[in-house]
C-alpha positions as CSV (number, residue, x, y, z in Angstrom):
1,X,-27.5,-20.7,-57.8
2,X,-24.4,-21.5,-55.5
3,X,-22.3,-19.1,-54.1
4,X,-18.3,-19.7,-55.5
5,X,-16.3,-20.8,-52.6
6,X,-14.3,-18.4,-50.9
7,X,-10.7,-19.4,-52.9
8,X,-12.2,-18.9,-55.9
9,X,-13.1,-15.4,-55.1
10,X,-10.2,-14.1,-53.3
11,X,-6.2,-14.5,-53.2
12,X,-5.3,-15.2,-50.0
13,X,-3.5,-13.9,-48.0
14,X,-5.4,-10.5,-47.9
15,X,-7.0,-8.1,-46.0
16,X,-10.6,-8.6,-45.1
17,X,-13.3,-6.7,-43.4
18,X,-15.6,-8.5,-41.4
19,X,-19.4,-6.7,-41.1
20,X,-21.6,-7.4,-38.1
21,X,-24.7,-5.7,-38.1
22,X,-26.4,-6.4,-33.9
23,X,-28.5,-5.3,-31.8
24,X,-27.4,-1.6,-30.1
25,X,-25.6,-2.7,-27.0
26,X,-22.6,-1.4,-24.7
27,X,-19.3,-3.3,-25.3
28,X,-20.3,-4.7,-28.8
29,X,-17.1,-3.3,-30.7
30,X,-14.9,-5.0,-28.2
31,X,-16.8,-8.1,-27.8
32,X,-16.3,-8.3,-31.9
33,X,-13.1,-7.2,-31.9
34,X,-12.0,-10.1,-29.2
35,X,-14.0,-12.8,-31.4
36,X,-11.6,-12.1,-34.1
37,X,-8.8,-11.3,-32.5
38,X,-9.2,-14.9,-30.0
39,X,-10.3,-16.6,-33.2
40,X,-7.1,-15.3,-35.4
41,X,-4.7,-15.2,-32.5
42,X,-3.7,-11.8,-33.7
43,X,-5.3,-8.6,-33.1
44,X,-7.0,-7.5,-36.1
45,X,-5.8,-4.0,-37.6
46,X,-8.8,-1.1,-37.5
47,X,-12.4,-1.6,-35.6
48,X,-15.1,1.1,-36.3
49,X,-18.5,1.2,-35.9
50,X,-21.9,3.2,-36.5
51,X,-25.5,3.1,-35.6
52,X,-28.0,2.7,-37.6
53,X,-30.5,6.1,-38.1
54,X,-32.8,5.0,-35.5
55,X,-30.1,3.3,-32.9
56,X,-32.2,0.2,-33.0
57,X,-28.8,-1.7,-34.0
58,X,-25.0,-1.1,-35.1
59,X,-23.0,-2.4,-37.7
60,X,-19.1,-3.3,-36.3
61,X,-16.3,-3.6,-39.4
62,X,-13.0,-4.8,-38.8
63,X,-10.4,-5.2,-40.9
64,X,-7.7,-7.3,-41.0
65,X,-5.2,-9.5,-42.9
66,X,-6.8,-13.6,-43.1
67,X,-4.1,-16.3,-44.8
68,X,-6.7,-18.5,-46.4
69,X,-10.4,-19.1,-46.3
70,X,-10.7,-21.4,-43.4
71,X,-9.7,-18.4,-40.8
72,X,-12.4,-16.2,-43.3
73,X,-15.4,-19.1,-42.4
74,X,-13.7,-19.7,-38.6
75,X,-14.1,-15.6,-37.6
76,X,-17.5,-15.9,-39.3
77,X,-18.8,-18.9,-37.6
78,X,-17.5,-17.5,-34.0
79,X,-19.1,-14.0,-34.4
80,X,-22.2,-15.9,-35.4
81,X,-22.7,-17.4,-31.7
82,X,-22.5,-13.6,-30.7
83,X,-25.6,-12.5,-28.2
84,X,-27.8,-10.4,-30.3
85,X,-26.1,-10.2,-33.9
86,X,-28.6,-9.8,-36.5
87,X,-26.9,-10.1,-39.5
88,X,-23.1,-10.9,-40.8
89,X,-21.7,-9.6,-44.0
């Protein structure tokens, strides 16, 4: 079954949180954060992360506010070419 585009799901503008789940590695948070923020041209408003139980990988969230799907698929498509992500949510 399709997924629903993006408009349908949300009313933009709102706040978003972009998940990356990568490979454990020094720098990641920032590297994310700088995606989004380069890709946005605004920095975005909270970056956290954790790693996972065995520190194999760690999942990066950042929130922050996107005006329409197109910056949503942009941010994603952008942290996609990432070295070493694993998974985007």
């Amino acid at each position: 079954m399709p997924q629903p585009p993006l408009e349908e799901l949300l009313a933009f503008p709102t706040d978003f949180t972009f998940r990356v789940v990568c490979r454990d590695a020094d720098g990641l948070a920032e590297r994310v954060r700088e995606a989004v923020s380069n890709t946005l041209g605004r920095a975005p408003e909270a970056v956290d992360q954790q790693p996972s139980k065995k520190g194999t990988f760690r999942s990066v969230r950042v929130r922050t506010r996107v005006h329409d799907a197109d910056e949503v698929r942009a941010v994603y498509a952008v942290l996609g070419d990432l070295p070493g992500v694993q998974m985007l949510l």
